[in-house]
C-alpha positions in Angstrom: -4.3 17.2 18.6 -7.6 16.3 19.2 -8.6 15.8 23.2 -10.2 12.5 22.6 -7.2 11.2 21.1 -5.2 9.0 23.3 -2.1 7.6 21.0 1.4 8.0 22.0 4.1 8.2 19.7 7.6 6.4 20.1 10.6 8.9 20.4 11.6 7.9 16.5 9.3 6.2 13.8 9.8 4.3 10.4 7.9 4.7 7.5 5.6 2.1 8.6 5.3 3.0 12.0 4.6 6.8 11.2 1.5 5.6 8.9 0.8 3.0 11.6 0.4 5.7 13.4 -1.9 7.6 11.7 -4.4 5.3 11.3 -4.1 4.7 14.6 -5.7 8.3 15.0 -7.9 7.8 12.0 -9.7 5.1 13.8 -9.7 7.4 17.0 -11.2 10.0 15.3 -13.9 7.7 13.7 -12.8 8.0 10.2 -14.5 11.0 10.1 -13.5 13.4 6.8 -11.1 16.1 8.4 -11.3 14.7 11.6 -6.8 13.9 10.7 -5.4 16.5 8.8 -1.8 15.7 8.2 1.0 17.8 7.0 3.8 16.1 5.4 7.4 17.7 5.2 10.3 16.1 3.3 13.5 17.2 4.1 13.8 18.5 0.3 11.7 21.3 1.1 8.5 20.2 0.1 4.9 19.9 1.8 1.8 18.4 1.5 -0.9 18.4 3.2 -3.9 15.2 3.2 -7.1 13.7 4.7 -5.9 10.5 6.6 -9.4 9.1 6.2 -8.7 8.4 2.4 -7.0 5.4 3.8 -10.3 4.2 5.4 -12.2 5.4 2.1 -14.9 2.9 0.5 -14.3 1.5 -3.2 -16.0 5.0 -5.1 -13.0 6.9 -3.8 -10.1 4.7 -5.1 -7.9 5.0 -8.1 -10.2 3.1 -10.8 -7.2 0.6 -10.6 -7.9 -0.3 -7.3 -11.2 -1.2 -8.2 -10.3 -3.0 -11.1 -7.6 -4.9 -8.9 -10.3 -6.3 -6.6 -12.3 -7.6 -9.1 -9.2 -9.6 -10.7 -8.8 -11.1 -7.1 -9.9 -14.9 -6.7 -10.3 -17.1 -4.2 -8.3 -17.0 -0.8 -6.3 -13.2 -0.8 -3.6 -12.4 0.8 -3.1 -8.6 0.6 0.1 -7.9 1.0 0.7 -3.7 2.4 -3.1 -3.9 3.6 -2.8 -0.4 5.4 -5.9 0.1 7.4 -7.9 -2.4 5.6 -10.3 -1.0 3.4 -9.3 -3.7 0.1 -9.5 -6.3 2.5 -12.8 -4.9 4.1 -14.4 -4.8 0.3 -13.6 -8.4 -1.0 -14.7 -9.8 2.4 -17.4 -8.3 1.6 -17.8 -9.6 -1.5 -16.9 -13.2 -0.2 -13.4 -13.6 -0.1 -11.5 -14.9 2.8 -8.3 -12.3 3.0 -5.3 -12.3 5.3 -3.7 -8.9 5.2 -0.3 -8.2 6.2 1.2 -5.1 7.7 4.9 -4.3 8.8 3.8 -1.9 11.4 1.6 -3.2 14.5 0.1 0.0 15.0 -2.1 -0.6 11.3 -2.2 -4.4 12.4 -4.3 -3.2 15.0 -5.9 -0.5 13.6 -7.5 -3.1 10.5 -8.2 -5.7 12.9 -10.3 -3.3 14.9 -12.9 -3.1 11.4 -12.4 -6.7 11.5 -9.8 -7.7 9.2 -7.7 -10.9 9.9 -4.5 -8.6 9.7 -1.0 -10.0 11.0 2.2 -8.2 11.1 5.2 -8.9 8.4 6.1 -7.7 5.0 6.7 -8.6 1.2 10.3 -9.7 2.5 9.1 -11.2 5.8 6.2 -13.8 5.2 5.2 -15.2 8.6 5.0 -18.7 8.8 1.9 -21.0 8.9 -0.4 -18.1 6.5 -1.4 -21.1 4.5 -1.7 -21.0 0.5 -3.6 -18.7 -1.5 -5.2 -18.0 -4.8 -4.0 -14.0 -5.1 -1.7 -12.0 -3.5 -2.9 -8.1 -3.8 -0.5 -5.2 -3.4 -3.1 -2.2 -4.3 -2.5 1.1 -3.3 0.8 1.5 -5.6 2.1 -2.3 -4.1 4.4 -3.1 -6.9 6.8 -0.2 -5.5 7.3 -2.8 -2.5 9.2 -5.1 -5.2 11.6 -1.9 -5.7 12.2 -2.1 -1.7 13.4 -5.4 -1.0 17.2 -6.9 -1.7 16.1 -9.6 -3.8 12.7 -9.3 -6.1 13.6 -12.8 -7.5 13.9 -14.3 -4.0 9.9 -12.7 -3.1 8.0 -13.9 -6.1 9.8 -17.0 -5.5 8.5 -17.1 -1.8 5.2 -16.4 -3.0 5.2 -19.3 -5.5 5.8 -21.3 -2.6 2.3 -20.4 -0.8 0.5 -20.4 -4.3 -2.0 -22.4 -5.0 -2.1 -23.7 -8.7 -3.3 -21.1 -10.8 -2.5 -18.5 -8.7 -2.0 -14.6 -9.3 -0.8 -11.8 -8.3 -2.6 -8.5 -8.9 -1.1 -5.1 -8.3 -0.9 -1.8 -9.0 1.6 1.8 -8.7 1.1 5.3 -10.1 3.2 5.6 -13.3 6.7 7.7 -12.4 6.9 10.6 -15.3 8.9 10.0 -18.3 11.9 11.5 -17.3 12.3 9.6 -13.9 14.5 6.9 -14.3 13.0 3.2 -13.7 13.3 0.0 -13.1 15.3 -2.4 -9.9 18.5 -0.4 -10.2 17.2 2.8 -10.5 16.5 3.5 -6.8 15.6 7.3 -6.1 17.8 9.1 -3.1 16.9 8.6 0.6 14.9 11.6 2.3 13.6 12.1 5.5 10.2 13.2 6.4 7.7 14.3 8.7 4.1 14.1 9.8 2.3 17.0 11.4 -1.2 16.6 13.1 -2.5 19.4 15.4 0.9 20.4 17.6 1.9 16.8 17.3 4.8 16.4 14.9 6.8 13.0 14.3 10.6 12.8 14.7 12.4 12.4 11.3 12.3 9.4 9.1 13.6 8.1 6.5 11.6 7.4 4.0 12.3 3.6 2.0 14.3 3.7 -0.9 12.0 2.3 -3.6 12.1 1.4 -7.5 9.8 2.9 -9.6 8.8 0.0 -12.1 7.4 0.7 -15.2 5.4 -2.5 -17.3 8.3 -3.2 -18.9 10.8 -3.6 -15.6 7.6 -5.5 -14.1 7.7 -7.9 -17.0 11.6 -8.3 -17.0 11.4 -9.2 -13.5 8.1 -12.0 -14.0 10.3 -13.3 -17.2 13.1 -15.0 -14.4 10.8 -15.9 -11.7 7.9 -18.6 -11.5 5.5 -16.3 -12.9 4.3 -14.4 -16.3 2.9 -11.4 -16.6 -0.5 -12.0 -18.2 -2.4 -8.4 -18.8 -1.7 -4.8 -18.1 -4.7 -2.0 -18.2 -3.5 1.4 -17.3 -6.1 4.2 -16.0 -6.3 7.4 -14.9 -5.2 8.5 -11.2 -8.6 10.6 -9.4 -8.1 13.2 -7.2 -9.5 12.1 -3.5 -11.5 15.0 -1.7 -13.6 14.4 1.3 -17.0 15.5 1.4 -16.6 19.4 3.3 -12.6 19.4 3.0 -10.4 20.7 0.2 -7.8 17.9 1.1 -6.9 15.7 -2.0 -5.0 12.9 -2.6 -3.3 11.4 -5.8 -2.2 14.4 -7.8 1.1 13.5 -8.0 0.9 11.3 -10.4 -1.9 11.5 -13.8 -1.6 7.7 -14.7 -1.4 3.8 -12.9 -1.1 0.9 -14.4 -2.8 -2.5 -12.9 -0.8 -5.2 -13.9 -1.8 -9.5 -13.5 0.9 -11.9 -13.0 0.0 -15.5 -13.4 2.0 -18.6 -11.8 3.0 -20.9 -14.4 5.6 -22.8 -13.0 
């Protein structure tokens, strides 16, 4: 690891906390390109390796549905999974007043320190007293985040409750291949993983059981819930390589979908 780099890691780390973590040395490092290389290691035997500061990227590096998303987003945002920041960061930018939400405090802190008004809690834990809003963004493949909670039904219901009238949500999530089961009840197998940077290397974690929802699954789930699925737009998913590194990321998967949901009741 890097010598200016002064994070500590906790003996055991979550999902959350491991990329909480890593933009923790992001920041630390600048968000220089290469300055975080990370290795990933699942427990299944495969590795991957990526350029941390994709996370801190500006909109000319996203998936085209990220870009899309932000320009579907109205009014007050609260984006939901904000990572490090950089949605927020751009419709902010562009006028918005956003609220981002993180589970882990270590990207909490990280956004806040490039200024976003981040606060820690999830899809399935809203803090209180966030106020009402006019879109509620989960970009960078958010809609997986309904696959991880108990009760879908129960969160777009919560987020009807701080909608304003009118309101949307806009999200998006690499398409799984055809032959990978979808939908709420098709949850893929636990696995651990690991993240490697320098001769630092996390403890084991598991990673979060998610639901890989197709349009189809995402519009079952808006047809019992306050909402309706308004407009879909699918797009390619670009490769992400930072200028003087061969690191890439988002050729996994060689289609996303963007999807709108509007409140109607």
């Amino acid at each position: 690891m890097n010598s200016t780099t002064t994070s500590t890691r906790p003996p055991r780390m979550t999902l959350p906390e491991t990329y909480g973590y890593v933009y923790r040395l992001v920041v630390e490092h600048d968000r220089d390109p290469g300055g975080v290389q990370l290795v990933y290691e699942a427990d299944t035997g495969h590795s991957w390796t990526e350029d941390a500061s994709f996370y801190f990227s500006s909109p000319e590096h996203w998936w085209p549905s990220e870009v899309q998303g932000c320009r579907w987003a109205s009014g007050r945002v609260l984006d939901i999974g904000c990572g490090a920041g950089r949605h927020a960061l751009a419709l902010a930018a562009s006028g918005h007043e956003v609220v981002g939400l993180e589970p882990s405090p270590d990207a909490v802190a990280a956004a806040r320190r490039l200024g976003v008004d981040a606060r820690v809690g999830d899809l399935a834990d809203l803090p209180a007293d966030l106020g009402t809003f006019d879109t509620f963004l989960l970009l960078g493949s958010g809609l997986e985040l309904f696959g991880a909670v108990p009760d879908p039904q129960a969160v777009l219901r919560s987020l009807a409750a701080l909608a304003n009238p009118g309101a949307r949500i806009v999200g998006n999530m690499a398409l799984p291949p055809p032959d990978v089961p979808s939908g709420t009840a098709a949850r893929q197998e636990r696995y651990r993983m690991r993240v490697e940077h320098g001769d630092v290397r996390t403890e084991w974690s598991d990673w979060d059981t998610i639901a890989l929802l197709r349009p189809d699954d995402l519009a079952a789930l808006a047809a019992r819930s306050p909402w309706t699925l308004e407009r879909i737009e699918r797009s390619a998913v670009t490769a992400w390589r930072a200028p003087g590194t061969a690191a890439q990321h988002g050729d996994a998967a060689p289609e996303a979908y963007l999807a709108l949901l509007r409140l109607t009741r």
